[in-house]
N, CA, C and O of each residue as an XYZ file, in Angstrom:
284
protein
N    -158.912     10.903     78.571
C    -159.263      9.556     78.184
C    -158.018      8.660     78.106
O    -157.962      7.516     78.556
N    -157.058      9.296     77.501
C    -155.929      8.305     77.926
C    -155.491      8.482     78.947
O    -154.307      8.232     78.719
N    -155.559      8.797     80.191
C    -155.597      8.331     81.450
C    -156.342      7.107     81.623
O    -156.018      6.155     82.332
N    -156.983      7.180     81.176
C    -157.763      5.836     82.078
C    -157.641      4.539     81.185
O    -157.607      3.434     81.726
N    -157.565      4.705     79.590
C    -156.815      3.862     79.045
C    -155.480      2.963     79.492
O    -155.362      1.741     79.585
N    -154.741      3.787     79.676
C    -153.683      3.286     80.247
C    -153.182      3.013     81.974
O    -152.296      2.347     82.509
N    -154.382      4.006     82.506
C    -154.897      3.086     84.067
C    -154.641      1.756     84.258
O    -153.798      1.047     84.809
N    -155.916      1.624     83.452
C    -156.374      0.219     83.450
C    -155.134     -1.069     82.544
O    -154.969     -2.256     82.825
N    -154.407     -0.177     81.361
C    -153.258     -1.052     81.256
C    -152.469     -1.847     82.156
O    -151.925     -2.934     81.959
N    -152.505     -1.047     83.278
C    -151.115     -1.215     84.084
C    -151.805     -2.191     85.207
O    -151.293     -3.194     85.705
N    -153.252     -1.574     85.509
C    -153.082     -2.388     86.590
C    -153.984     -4.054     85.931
O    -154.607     -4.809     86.679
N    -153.831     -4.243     84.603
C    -154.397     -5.358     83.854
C    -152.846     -5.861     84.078
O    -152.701     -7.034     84.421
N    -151.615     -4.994     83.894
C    -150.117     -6.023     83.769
C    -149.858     -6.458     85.291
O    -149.355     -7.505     85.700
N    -150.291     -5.479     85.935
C    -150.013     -6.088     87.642
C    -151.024     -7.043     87.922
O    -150.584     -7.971     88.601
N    -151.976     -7.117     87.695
C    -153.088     -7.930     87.690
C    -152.253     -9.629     87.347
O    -152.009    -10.595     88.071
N    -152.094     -9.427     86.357
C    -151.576    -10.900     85.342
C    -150.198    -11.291     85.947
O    -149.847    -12.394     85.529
N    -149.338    -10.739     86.779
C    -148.178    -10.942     87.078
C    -148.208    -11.437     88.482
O    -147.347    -12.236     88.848
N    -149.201    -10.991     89.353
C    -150.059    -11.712     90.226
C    -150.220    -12.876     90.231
O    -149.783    -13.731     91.001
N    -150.968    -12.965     89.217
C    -152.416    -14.386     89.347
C    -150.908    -15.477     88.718
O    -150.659    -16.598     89.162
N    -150.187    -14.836     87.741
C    -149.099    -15.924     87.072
C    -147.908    -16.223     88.001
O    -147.143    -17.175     87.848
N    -147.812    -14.986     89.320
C    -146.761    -16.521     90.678
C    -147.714    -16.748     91.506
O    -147.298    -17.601     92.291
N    -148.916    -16.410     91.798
C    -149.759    -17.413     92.897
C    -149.527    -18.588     92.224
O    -148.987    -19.513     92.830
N    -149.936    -18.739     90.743
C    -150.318    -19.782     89.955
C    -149.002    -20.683     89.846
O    -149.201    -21.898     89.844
N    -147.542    -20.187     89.745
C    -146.531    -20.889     89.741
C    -146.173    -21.604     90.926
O    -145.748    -22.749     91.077
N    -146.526    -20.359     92.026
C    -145.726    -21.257     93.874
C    -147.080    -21.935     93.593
O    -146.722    -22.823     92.819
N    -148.372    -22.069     93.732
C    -149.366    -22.822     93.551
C    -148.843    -24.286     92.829
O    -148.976    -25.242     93.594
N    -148.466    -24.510     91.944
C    -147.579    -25.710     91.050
C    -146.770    -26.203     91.634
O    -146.710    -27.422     91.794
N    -145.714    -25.139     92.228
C    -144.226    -25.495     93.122
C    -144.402    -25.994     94.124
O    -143.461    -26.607     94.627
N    -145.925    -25.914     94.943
C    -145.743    -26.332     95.947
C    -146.759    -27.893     96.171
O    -147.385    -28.423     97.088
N    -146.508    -28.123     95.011
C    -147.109    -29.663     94.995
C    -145.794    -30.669     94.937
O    -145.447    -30.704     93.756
N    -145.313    -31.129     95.383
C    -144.135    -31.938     95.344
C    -144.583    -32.999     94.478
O    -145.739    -33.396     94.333
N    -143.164    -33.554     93.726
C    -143.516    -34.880     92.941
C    -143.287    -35.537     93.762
O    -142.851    -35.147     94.845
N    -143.608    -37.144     93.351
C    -143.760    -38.387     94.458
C    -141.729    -38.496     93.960
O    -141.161    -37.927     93.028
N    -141.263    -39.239     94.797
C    -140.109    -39.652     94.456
C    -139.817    -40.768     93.467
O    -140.651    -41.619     93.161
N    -138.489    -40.706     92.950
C    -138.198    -41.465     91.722
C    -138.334    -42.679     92.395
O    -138.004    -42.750     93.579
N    -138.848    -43.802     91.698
C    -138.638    -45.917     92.226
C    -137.029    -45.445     91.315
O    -136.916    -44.771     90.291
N    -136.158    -45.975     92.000
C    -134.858    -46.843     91.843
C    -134.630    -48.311     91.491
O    -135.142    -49.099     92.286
N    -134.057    -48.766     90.600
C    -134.175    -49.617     91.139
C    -132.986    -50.505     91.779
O    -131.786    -50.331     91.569
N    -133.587    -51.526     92.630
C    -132.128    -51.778     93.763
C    -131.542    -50.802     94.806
O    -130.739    -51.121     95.683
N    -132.178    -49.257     94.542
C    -131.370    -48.733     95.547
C    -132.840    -48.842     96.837
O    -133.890    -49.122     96.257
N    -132.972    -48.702     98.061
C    -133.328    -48.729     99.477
C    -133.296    -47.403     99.765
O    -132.094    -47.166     99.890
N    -134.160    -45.959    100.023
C    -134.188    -45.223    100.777
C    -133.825    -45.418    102.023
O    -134.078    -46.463    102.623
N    -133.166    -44.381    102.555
C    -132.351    -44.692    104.134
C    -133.125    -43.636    105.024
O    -133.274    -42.568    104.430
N    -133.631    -43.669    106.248
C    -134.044    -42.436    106.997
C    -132.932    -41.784    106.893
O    -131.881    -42.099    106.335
N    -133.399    -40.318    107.797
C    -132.172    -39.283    108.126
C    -132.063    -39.474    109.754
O    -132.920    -39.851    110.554
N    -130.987    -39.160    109.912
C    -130.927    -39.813    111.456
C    -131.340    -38.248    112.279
O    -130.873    -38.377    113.410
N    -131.819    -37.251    112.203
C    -132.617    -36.415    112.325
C    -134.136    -37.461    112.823
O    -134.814    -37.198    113.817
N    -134.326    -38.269    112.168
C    -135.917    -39.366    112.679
C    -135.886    -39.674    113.453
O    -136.905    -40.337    113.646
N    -134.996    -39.660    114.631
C    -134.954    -40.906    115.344
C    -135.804    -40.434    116.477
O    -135.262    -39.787    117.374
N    -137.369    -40.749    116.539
C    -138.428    -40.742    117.732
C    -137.921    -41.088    119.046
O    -137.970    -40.311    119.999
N    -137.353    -42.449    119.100
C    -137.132    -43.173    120.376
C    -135.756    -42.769    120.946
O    -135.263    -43.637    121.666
N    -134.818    -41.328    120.743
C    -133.811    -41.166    121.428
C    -134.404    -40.462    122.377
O    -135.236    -39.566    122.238
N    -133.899    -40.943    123.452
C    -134.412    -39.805    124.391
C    -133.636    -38.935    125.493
O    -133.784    -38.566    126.658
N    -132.658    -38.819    124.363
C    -131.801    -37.949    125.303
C    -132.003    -36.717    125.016
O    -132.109    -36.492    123.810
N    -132.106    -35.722    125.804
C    -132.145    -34.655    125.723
C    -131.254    -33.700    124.969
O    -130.137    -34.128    124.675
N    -131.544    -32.589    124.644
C    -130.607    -31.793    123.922
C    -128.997    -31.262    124.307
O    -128.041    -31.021    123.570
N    -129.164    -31.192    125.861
C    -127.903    -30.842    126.492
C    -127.185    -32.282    126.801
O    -126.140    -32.189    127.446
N    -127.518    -33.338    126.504
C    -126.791    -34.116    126.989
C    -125.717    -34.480    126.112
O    -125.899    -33.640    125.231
N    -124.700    -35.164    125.730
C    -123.555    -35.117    124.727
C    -123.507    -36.274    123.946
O    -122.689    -36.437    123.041
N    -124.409    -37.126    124.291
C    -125.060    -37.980    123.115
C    -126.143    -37.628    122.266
O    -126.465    -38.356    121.327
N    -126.933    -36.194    122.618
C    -127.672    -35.744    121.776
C    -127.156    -35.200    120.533
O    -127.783    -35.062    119.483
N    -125.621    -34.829    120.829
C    -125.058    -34.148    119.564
C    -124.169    -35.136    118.939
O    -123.316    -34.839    118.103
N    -124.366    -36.143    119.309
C    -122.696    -37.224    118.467
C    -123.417    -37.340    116.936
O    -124.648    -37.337    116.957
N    -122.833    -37.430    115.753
C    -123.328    -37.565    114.809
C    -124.084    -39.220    114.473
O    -124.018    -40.108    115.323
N    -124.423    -39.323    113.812
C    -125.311    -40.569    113.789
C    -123.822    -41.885    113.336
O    -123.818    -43.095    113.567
N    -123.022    -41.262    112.837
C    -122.181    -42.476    112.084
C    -121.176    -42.715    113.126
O    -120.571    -43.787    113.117
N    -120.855    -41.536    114.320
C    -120.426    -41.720    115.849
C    -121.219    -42.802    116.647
O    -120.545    -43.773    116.991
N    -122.207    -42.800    116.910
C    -123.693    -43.170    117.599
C    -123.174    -45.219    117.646
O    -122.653    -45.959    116.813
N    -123.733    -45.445    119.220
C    -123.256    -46.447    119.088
C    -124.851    -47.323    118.424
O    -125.962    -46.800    118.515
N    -124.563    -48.889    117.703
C    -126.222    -49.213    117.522
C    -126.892    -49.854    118.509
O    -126.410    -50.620    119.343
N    -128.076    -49.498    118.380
C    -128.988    -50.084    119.554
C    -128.980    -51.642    119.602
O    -129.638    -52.237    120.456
């Protein structure tokens, strides 16, 4: 009988240790909205930029953005 007493202990603690990080990455993976500033302007990342269309091998694909001449 205490076999199965304590069976069921263990897999009641694995049980709960489970359900309590689904339940945490479940939380974690809701992002908060971002802080309002105020006066400061969010900037894209120059990673965004849709309309380059240079290809990857070409050597303006790799210049850094603060290299980069402006459009």
């Amino acid at each position: 009988m205490d076999f199965l007493h304590s069976t069921w202990f263990w897999l009641f603690v694995i049980v709960a240790l489970v359900m309590s990080t689904i339940g945490s990455l479940a939380r974690l993976s809701k992002a908060p909205p971002p802080v309002d500033l105020p006066g400061i302007k969010p900037q894209p990342y120059a990673a965004d930029d849709d309309d380059d269309q240079d290809g990857p091998d070409s050597p303006a694909g790799h210049a850094p953005a603060s290299l980069r001449k402006p459009k």
